[in-house]
C-alpha positions as CSV (number, residue, x, y, z in Angstrom):
1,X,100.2,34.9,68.4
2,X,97.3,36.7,69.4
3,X,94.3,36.6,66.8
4,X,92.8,39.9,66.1
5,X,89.7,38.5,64.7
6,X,89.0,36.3,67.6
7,X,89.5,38.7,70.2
8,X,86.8,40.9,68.6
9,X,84.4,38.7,68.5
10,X,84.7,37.8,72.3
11,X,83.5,41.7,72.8
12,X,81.0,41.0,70.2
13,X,80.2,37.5,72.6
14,X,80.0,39.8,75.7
15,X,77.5,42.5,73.6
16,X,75.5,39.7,72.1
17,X,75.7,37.0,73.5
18,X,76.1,35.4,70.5
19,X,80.0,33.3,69.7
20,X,80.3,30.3,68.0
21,X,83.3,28.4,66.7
22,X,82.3,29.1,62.8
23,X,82.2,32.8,63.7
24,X,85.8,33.1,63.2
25,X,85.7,30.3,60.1
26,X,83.7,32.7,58.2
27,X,85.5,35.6,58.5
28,X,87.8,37.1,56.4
29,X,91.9,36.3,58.1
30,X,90.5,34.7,61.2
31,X,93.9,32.9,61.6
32,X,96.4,35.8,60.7
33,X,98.3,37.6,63.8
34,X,98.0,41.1,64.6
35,X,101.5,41.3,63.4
36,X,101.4,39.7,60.2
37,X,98.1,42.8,59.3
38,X,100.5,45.7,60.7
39,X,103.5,44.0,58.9
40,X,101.8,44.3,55.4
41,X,98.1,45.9,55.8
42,X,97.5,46.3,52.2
43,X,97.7,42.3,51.4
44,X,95.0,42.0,54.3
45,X,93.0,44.8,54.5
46,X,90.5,44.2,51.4
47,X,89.7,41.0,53.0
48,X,89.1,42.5,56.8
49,X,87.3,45.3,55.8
50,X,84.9,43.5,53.2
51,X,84.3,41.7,56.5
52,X,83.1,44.4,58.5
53,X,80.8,45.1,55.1
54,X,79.9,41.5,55.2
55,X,78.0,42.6,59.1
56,X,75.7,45.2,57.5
57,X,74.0,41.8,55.1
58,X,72.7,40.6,58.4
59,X,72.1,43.9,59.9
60,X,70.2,45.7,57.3
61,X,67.4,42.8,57.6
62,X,66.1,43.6,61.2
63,X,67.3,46.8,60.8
64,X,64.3,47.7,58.0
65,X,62.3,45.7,60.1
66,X,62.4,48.0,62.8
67,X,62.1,51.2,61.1
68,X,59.7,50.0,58.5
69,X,57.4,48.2,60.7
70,X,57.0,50.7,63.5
71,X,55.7,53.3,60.9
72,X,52.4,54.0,59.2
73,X,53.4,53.2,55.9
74,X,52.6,49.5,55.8
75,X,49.8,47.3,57.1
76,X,49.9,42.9,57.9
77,X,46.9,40.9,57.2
78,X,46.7,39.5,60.0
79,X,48.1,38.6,63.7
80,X,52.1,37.0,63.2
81,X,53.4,34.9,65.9
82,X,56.6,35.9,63.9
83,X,59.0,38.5,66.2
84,X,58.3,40.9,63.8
85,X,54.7,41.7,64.8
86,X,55.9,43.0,68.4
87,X,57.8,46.0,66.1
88,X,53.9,46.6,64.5
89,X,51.9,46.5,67.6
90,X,54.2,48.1,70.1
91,X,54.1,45.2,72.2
92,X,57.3,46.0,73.2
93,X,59.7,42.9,74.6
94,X,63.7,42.0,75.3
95,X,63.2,38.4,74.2
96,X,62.7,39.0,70.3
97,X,65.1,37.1,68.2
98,X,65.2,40.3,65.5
99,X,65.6,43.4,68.0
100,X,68.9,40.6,69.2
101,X,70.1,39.9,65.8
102,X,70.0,43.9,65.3
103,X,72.1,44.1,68.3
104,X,74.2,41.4,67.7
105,X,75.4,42.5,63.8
106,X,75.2,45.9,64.8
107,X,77.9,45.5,67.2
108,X,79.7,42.6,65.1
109,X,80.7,45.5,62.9
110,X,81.3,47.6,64.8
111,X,83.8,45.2,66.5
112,X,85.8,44.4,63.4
113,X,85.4,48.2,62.4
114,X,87.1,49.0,65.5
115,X,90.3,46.3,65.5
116,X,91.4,47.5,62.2
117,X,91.5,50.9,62.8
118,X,93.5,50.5,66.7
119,X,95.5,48.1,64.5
120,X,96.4,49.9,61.7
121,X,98.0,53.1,61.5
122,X,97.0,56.3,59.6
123,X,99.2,58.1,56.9
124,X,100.9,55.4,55.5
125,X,99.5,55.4,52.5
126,X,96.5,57.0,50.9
127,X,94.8,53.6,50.1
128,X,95.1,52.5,53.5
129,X,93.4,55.6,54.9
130,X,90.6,55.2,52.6
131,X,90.2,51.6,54.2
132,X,90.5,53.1,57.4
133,X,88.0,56.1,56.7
134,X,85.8,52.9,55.6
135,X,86.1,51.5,58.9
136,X,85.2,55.0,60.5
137,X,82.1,55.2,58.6
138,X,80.6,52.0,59.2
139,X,81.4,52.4,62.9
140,X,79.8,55.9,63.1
141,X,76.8,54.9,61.0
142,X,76.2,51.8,63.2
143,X,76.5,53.5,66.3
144,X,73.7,56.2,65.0
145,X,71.9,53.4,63.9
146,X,71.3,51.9,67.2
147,X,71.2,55.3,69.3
148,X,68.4,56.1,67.1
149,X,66.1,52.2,67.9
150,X,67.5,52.0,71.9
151,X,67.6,55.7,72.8
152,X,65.3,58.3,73.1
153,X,64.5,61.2,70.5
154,X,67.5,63.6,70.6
155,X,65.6,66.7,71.9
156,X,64.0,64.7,75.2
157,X,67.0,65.5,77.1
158,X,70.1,63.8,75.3
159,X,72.4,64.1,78.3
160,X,70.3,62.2,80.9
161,X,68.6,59.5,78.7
162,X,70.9,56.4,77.9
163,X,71.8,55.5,74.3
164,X,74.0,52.3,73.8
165,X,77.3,51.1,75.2
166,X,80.7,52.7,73.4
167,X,83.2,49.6,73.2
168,X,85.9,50.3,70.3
169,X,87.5,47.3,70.1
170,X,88.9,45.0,72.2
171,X,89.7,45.8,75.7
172,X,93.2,44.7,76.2
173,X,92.2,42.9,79.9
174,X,90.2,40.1,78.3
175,X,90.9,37.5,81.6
176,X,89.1,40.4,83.9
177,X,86.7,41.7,81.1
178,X,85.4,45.2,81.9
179,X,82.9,46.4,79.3
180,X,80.6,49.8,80.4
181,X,77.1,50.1,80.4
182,X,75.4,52.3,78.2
183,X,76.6,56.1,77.3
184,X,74.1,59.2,77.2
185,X,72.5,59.5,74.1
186,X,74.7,62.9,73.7
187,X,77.8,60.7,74.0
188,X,76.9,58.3,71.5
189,X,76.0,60.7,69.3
190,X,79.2,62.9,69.7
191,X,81.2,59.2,68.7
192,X,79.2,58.9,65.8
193,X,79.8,62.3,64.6
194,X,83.5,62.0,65.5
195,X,83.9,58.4,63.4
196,X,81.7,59.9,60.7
197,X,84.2,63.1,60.4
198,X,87.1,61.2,60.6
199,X,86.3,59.0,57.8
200,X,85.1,62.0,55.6
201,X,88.6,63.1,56.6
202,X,90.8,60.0,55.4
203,X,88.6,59.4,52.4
204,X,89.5,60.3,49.1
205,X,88.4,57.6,46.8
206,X,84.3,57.1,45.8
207,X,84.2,53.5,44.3
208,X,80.5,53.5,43.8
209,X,77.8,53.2,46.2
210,X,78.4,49.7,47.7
211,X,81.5,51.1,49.6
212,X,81.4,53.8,51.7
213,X,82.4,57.2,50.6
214,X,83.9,60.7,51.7
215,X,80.0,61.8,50.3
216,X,78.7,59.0,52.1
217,X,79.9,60.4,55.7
218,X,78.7,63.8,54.6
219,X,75.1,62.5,53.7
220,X,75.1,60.3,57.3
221,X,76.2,64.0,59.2
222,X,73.0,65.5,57.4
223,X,71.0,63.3,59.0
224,X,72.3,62.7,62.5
225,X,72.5,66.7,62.7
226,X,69.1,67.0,61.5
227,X,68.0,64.5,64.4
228,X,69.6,66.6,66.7
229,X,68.4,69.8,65.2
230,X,65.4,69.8,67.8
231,X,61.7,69.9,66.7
232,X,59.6,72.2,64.5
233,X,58.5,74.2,67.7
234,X,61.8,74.3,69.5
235,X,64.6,74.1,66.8
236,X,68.2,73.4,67.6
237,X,69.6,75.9,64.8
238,X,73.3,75.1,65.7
239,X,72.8,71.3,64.4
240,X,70.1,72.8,61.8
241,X,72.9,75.1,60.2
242,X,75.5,71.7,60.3
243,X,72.7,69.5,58.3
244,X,72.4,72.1,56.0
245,X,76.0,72.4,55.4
246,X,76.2,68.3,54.6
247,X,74.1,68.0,53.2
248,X,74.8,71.5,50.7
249,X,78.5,69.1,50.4
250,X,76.9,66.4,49.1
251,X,74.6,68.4,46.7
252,X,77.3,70.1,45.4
253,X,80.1,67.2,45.0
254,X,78.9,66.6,41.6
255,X,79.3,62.9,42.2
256,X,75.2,62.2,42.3
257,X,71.9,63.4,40.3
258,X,68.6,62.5,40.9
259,X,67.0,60.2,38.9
260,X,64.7,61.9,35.9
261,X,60.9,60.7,36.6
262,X,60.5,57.6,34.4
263,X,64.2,56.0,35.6
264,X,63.0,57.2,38.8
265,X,59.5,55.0,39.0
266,X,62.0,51.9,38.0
267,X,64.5,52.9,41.0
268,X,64.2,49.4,43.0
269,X,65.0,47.6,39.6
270,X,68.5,49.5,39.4
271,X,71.6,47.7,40.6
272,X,73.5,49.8,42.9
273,X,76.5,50.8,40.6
274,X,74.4,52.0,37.7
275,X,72.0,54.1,39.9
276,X,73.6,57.1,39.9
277,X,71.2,58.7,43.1
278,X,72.6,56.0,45.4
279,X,75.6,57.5,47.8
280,X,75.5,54.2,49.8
281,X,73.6,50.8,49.8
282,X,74.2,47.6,51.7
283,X,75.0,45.7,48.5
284,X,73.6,42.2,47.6
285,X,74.1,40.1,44.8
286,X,72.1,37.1,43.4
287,X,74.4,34.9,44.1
288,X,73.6,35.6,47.4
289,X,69.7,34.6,47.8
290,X,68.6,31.3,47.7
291,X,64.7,30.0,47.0
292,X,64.4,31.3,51.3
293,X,65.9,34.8,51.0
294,X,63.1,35.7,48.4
295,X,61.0,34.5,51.2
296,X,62.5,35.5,53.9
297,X,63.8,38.7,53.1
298,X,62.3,41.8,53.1
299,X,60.6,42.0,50.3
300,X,59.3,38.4,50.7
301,X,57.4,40.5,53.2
302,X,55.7,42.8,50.6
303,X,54.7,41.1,47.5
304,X,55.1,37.5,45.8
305,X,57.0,37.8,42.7
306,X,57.1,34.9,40.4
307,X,55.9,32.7,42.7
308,X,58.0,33.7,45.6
309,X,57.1,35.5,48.6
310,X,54.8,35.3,51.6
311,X,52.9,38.5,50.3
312,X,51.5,39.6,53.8
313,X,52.2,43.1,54.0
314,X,50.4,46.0,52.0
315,X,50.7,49.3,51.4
316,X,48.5,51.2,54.1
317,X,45.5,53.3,53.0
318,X,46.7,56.5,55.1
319,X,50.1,56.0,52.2
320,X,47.6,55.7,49.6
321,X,45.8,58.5,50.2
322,X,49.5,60.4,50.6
323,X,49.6,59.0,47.0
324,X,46.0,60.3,45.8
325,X,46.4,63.7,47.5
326,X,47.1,65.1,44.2
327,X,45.3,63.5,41.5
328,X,44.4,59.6,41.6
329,X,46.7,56.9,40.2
330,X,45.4,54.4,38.8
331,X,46.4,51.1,39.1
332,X,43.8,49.4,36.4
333,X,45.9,47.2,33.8
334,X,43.8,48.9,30.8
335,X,43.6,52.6,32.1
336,X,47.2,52.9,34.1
337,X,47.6,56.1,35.4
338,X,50.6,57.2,37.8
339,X,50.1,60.6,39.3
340,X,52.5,60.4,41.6
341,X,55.7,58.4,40.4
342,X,56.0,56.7,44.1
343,X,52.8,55.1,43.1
344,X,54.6,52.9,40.4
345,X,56.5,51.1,43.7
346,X,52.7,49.7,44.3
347,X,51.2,46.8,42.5
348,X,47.7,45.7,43.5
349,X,46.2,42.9,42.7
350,X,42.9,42.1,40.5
351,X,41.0,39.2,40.5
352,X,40.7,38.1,36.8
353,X,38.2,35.6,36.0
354,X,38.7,32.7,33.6
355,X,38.6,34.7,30.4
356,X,41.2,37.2,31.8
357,X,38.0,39.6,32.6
358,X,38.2,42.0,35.9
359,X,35.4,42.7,37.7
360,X,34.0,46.8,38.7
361,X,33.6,47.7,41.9
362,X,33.1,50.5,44.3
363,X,35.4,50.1,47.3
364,X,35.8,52.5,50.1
365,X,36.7,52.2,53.4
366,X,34.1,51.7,56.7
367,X,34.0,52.2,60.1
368,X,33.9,49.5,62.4
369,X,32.2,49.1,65.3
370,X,32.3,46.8,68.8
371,X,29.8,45.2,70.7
372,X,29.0,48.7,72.4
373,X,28.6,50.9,69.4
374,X,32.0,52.4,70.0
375,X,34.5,53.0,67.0
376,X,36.6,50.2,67.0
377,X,39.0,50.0,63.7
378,X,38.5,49.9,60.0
379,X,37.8,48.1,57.3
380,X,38.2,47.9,53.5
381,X,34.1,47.2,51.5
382,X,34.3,46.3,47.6
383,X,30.8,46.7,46.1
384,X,29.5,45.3,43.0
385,X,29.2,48.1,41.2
386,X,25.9,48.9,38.9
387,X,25.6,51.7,36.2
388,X,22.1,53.3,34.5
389,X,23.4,55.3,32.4
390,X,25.4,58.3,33.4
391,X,24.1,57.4,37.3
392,X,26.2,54.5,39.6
393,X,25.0,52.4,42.7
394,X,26.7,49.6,43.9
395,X,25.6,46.7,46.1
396,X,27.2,45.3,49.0
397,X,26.5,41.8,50.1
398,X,26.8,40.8,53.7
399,X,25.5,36.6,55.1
400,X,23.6,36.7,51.9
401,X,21.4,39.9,52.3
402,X,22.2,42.9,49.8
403,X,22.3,46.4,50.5
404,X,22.0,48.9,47.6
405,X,23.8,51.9,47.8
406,X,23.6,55.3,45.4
407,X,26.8,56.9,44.7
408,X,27.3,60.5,44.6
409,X,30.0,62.1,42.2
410,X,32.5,64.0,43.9
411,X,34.9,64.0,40.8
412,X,33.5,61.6,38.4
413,X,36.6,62.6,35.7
414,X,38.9,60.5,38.3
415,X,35.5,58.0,39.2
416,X,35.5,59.3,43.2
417,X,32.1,59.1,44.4
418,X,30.8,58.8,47.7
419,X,27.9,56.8,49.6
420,X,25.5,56.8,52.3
421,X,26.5,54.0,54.2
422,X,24.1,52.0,56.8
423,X,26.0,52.9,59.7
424,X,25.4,56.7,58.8
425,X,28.1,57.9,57.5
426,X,29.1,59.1,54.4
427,X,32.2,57.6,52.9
428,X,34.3,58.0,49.9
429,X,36.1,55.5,47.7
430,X,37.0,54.8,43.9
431,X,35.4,52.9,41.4
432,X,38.0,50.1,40.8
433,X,38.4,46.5,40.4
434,X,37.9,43.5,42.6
435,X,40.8,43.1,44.2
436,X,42.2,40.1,45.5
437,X,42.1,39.6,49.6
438,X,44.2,38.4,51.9
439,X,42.0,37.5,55.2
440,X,39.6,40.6,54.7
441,X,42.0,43.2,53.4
442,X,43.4,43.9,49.4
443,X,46.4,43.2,48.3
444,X,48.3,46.5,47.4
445,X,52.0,44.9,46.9
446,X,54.9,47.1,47.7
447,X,57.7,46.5,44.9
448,X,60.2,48.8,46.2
449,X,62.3,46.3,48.0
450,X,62.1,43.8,44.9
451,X,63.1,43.5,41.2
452,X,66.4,44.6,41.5
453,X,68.3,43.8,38.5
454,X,64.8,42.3,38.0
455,X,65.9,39.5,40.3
456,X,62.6,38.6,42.0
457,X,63.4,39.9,45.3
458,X,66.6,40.8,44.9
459,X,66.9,44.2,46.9
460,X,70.2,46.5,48.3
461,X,68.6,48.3,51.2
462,X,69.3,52.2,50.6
463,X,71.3,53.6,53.7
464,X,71.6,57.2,51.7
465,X,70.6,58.4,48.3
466,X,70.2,62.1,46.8
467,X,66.6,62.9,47.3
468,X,66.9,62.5,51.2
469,X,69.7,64.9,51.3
470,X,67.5,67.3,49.8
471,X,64.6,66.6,52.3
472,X,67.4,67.1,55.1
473,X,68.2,70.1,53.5
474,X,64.5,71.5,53.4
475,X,63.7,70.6,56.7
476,X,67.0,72.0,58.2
477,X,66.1,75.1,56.1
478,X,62.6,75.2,57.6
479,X,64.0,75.0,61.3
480,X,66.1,78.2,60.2
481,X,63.3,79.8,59.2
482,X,65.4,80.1,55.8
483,X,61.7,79.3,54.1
484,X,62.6,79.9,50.7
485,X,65.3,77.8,50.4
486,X,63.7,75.0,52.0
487,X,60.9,75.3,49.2
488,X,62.9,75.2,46.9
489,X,64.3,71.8,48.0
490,X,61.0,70.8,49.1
491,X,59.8,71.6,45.7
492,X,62.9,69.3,43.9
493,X,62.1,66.3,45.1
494,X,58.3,67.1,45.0
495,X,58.0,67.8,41.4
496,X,60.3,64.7,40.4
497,X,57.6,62.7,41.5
498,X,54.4,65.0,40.6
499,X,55.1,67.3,37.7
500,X,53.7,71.3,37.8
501,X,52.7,70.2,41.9
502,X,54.9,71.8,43.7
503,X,53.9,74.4,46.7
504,X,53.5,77.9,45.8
505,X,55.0,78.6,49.4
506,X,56.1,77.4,52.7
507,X,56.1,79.3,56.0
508,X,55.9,78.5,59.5
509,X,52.5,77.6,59.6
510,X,52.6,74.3,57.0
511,X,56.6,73.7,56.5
512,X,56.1,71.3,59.5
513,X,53.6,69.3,57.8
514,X,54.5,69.5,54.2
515,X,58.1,68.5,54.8
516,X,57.2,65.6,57.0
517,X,54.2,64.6,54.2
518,X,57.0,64.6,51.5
519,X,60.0,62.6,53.4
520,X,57.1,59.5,54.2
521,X,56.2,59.5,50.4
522,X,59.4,59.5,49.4
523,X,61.1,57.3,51.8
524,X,58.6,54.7,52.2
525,X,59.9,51.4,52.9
526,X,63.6,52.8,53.1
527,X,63.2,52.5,57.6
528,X,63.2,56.3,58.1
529,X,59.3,56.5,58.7
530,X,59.1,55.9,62.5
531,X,62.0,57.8,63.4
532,X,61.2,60.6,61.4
533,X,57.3,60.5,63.1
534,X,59.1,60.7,66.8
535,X,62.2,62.9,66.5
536,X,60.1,65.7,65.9
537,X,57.6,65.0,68.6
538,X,54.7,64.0,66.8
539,X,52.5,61.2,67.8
540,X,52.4,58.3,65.2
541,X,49.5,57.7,64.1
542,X,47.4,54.8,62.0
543,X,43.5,55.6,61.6
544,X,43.4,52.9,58.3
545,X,42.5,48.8,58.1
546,X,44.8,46.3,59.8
547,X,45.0,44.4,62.8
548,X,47.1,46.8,64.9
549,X,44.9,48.7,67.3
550,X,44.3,51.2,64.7
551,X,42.2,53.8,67.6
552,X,45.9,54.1,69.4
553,X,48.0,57.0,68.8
554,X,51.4,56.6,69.6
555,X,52.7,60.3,71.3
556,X,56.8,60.4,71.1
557,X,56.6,60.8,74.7
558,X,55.5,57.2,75.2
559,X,58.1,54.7,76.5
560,X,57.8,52.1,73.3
561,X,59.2,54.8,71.3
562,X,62.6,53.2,72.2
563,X,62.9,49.2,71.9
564,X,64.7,47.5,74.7
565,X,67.6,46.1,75.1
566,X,67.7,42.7,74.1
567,X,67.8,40.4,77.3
568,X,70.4,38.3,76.0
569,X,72.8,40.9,76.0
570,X,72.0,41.8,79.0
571,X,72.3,38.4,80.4
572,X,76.1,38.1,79.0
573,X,77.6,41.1,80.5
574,X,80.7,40.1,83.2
575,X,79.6,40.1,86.4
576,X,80.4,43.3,88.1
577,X,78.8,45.3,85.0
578,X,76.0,46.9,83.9
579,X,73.9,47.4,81.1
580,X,70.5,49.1,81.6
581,X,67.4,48.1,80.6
582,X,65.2,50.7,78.9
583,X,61.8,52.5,80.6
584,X,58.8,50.0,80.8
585,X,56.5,52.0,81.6
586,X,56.2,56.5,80.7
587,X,57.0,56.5,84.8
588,X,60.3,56.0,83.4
589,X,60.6,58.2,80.6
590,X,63.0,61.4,81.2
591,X,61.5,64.3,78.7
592,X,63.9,67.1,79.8
């Protein structure tokens, strides 16, 4: 008897590169036949299925990583010889053990997805087409997922630029394997949108956002229309009419609200199944993460909590001043003030001296300069601050010489002054406490990939929840030129978060920006921020403190937009085939 399970993972072995003998041990029915599934698929499809879910635990890591990292949304301390610091610099490589294991689940579940819907058939029975709908979705998602890190943006000529191989399931040949090299990114997409309709087709059951969903295919066709719906300038309104309509489905369904603004400031802490914006999460359980995982994991990354955590990446200023735009939240233990509810997913970090005192300061941020007098980069400066009365100065110490600085008010209700600084310049900053460094920059820990279930770093990495669907919808609305509605959205989401500040109108001439301002506060740290920066042709950009080469914008039209192809996949293709390497150099790039 042929195994089914074994036989997918040889495709997933030829993908990869990655097969080893507990592979099939860990799997759900590794040693049932093809014939025994068909015979009876409702005794063994829970258990195949929940193994295709079991891909997306592994997935969803790098996957973040990818998204998250690339953006402008976070900052590191310092220089990583981890694989992870190639996604932040744009160092772009095929040897990165992440980009592989991205690959490598990606296409795992896809496999598995893949076997059980050639193996099973359709219309037998409306539980089984809701498992097979499952399968559909997870396919389609997955191959959107890695069109959208390997391929180009969809409006730089989606018909000549390469997305990623289409292999559903196992090709029957497997002495004389045959496997293709990568499809256009038009035909990967058109897959994706066909799995995605087909499961919102044979789906009739919603059991909560850990599974996947008739909504749940709805909300992924919002998106991967919107990516194809062209760019601010040049609109695709034939894909921006079809976002609109998914996402309007979802919206309407009745099976989602968003969050009020308090429960909405504690999202991250809510398990899955009683948040009732989630349409669908890759779920994880405590059970699940050892001492490591709250290491190791994504929000290990972020923030230490309760003693676990490497607590390397912050918040960047160009997010906190997204934050501040508004009105200033502050973070002060004995004068908290949250403007802006996405505020409450940061926690900085004071230093507190032995009596449990904090310390004032004035911190702003600084130019810095190289060897030659030309702008280099940026740095955070915390000066001890001074008061006279009603007047401020602070002090900056630097190899034991100090330099005394007035400060001028620019809104002293909100204490935002601004100096004179050595070098010049005039620069603006907050009076604050000292906050605690790591290297030479503060510590302003992201939460909003911990405390679930307020489990340390517990986290259930959001594929879709309500308020993107109505940022799809705003932006689709936008590229319509439908500007009223698209406010109105806009304005939804906006004033969840920042009471009585929403816009008193959009046109043509700010939608662009406002829209795009709105989906990176709101889906920080959910891996939407790159992709969103690049898909409508706008350079990414990161002007703030870090050790990324912070005077190096990164145009959409650049050949790092796209990662490549991990080399190991590439190395285990059958001889005979193909499987393209991406661009490395712009030379290479194909725009239209």
């Amino acid at each position: 008897m042929k195994k089914i399970v074994t036989t997918s993972l040889l495709v997933t072995a030829c993908l990869c590169g990655t097969l080893t003998s507990c592979d099939i041990e860990r799997l759900p029915n590794g040693s049932m036949s093809a014939e025994q599934i068909t015979g009876d698929p409702l005794t063994s499809l829970d258990g195949l299925v929940d193994g295709a879910y079991a891909q997306l635990k592994a997935w969803s890591d790098p996957m973040h990583r990818l998204g998250e990292y690339a953006g402008d949304n976070m900052m590191i301390r310092g220089t990583s010889t981890d694989a992870f610091y190639e996604f932040i610099t744009f160092s772009r490589t095929p040897n990165n053990y992440r980009l592989q294991n991205f690959w490598d689940y990606g296409y795992k579940a896809i496999a598995q997805a893949s076997n059980i819907i050639n193996m099973i058939e359709e219309g037998q029975d409306t539980e089984i087409d809701n498992k097979l709908g499952e399968c559909y979705y997870i396919r389609g998602m997955m191959y959107f997922y890695l069109c959208r890190a390997f391929g180009r943006p969809y409006y730089q000529a989606p018909d000549k630029n390469l997305g990623v191989p289409i292999v559903n399931g196992t090709p029957e040949n497997m002495d004389n394997l045959q496997l293709p090299d990568r499809s256009t990114v038009k035909e990967v997409y058109e897959q994706a949108i066909s799995d995605l309709k087909k499961a919102e087709e044979l789906m009739t059951e919603n059991k909560g956002p850990a599974y996947a969903s008739k909504e749940a295919a709805q909300a992924m066709l919002s998106r991967v229309y919107l990516y194809m719906s062209g760019t601010y300038d040049n609109p695709n309104r034939e894909y921006a009419q079809l976002a609109v309509d998914y996402a309007t489905k979802v919206i309407n369904s009745g099976q989602y609200t968003l969050l009020g603004r308090s429960d909405f400031m504690n999202y991250n802490t809510f398990t899955p199944e009683n948040n009732k914006e989630s349409i669908f999460v890759v779920k994880r359980v405590a059970t699940e993460y050892s001492g490591i995982d709250h290491y190791y994991g994504i929000g290990g990354m972020y923030a230490v909590v309760g003693g676990m955590g490497w607590g390397e990446m912050y918040a960047s200023a160009k997010y906190l001043d997204l934050l501040n735009e508004t009105g200033r939240n502050d973070w002060r233990p004995d004068s908290k003030k949250i403007v802006d509810a996405r505020a409450n997913f940061i926690d900085p970090q004071y230093v507190q001296d032995e009596n449990g005192n904090y310390t004032p300061v004035f911190r702003f941020i600084k130019n810095v300069y190289d060897a030659s007098g030309n702008l280099s980069g940026f740095n955070y400066v915390q000066a001890t601050l001074k008061q006279e009365g009603n007047n401020y100065s602070c002090i900056e110490t630097i190899d034991g010489k100090e330099t005394t600085y007035a400060m001028t008010a620019i809104d002293a209700d909100q204490q935002i002054y601004s100096v004179k600084y050595s070098d010049g310049e005039t620069y603006t900053g907050v009076i604050d406490y000292l906050m605690v460094l790591n290297n030479i920059y503060p510590r302003f820990y992201i939460t909003k990939c911990s405390y679930e279930g307020e489990e340390s770093h517990l986290h259930s990495p959001i594929i879709s929840r309500l308020g993107e669907i109505y940022l799809n919808r705003a932006e689709a609305y936008a590229k319509l030129g439908n500007y009223g509605s698209a406010l109105t959205d806009l304005n939804t989401i906006r004033e969840r978060s920042i009471p009585g500040a929403g816009y008193a109108s959009l046109d043509a001439t700010n939608a662009g920006e406002r829209i795009d301002k709105e989906r990176q506060l709101e889906l920080a740290y959910q891996a939407e921020r790159s992709y969103d920066v690049f898909r409508n042709g706008d350079p990414l950009t990161r002007h703030y403190p870090g050790p990324h080469n912070a005077m190096e914008d990164i145009p959409a039209t650049d050949y790092r937009v796209t990662y490549y192809i991990p080399q190991t996949a590439i190395n285990s293709y059958p001889s005979g085939c193909t499987l393209t390497q991406n661009p490395t150099s712009d030379a290479g790039v194909i725009l239209n």
